[in-house]
C-alpha positions in Angstrom: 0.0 0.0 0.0 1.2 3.4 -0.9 2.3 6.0 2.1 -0.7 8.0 1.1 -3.2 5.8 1.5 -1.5 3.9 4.3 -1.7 7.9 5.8 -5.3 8.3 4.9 -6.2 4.9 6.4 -4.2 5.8 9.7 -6.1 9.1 9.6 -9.7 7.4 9.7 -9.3 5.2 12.3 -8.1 7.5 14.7 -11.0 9.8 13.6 -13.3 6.7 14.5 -11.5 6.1 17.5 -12.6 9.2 18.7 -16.0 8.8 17.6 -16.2 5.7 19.6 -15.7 7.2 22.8 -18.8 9.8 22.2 -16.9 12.5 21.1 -16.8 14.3 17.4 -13.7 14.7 15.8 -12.7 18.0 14.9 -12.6 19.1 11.6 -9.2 19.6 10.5 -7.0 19.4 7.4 -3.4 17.3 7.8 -1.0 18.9 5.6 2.4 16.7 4.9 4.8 18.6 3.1 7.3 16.7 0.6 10.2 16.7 3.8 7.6 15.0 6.1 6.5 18.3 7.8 3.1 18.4 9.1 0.5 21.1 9.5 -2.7 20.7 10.6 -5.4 23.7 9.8 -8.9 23.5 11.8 -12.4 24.6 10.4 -10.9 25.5 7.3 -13.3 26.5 4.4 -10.7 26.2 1.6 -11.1 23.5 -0.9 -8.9 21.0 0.1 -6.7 21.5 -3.4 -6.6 25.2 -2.9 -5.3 24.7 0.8 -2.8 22.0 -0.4 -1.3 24.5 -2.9 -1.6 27.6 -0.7 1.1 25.6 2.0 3.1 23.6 -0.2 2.0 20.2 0.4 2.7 16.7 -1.1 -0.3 15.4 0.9 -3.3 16.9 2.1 -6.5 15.2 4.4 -9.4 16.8 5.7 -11.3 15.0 8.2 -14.9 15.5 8.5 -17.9 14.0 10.7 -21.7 13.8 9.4 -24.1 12.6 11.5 -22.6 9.1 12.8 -20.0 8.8 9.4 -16.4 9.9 9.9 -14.8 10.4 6.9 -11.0 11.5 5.1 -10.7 12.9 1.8 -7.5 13.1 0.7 -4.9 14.3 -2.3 -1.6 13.9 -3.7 -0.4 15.6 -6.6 -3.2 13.7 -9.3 -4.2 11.0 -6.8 -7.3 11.7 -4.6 -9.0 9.2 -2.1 -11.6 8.7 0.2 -12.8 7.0 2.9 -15.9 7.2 4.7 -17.4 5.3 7.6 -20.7 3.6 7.6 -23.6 4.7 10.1 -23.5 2.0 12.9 -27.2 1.4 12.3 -26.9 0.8 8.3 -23.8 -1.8 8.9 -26.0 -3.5 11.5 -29.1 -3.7 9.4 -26.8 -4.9 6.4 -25.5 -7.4 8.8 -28.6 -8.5 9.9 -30.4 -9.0 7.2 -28.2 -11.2 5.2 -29.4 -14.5 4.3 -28.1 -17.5 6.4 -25.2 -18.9 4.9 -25.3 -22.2 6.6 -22.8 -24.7 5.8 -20.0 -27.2 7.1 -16.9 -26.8 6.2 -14.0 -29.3 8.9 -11.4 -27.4 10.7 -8.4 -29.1 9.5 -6.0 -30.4 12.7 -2.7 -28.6 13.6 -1.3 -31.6 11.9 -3.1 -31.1 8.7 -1.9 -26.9 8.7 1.9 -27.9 9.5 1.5 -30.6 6.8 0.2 -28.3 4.4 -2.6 -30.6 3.5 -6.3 -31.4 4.0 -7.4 -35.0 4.5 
């Protein structure tokens, strides 16, 4: 995975860690300059390209919260990414409703996995 989106990744859990424990995570920007400099800019209104150039940066992530969705929109010089959390209640509905998928597959021995093979 690419430092980018290993950043933005990084970036969206701790932003969902937060909004575990209750609270809302702020909405910031993460600037990351080309030297590994960081910047972070709160409650900007600047589109997040504009912002990027304005400071110099090779990466930029804003951070935002909607409702119960966290999400991290990110660039880097033509790439773009983003990630964005699911409401608790949709990914429990989607969960719930799935059909059963009943089946019986063995759980091969410790023997069989240092083996490499299934009987």
């Amino acid at each position: 995975m690419s430092r980018f989106v290993d950043n933005a990744v990084q970036i969206l859990d701790a932003a969902e860690n937060v909004s575990r424990t209750g609270q809302t995570p702020t909405e910031l920007t993460i600037l990351i300059s080309a030297e590994g400099g960081i910047r972070i800019v709160a409650d900007s209104d600047w589109p997040l390209d504009s912002l990027q150039a304005h400071h110099g940066a090779g990466m930029a992530y804003r951070v935002s919260q909607r409702a119960s969705r966290v999400r991290v929109e990110g660039r880097a010089s033509s790439r773009t990414c983003l990630f964005e959390t699911e409401k608790p209640e949709l990914a429990a509905r989607l969960l719930l409703n799935r059909s059963p998928n009943y089946g019986y597959q063995p759980i091969p021995s410790s023997r069989q996995l240092e083996a490499g093979r299934l009987e």
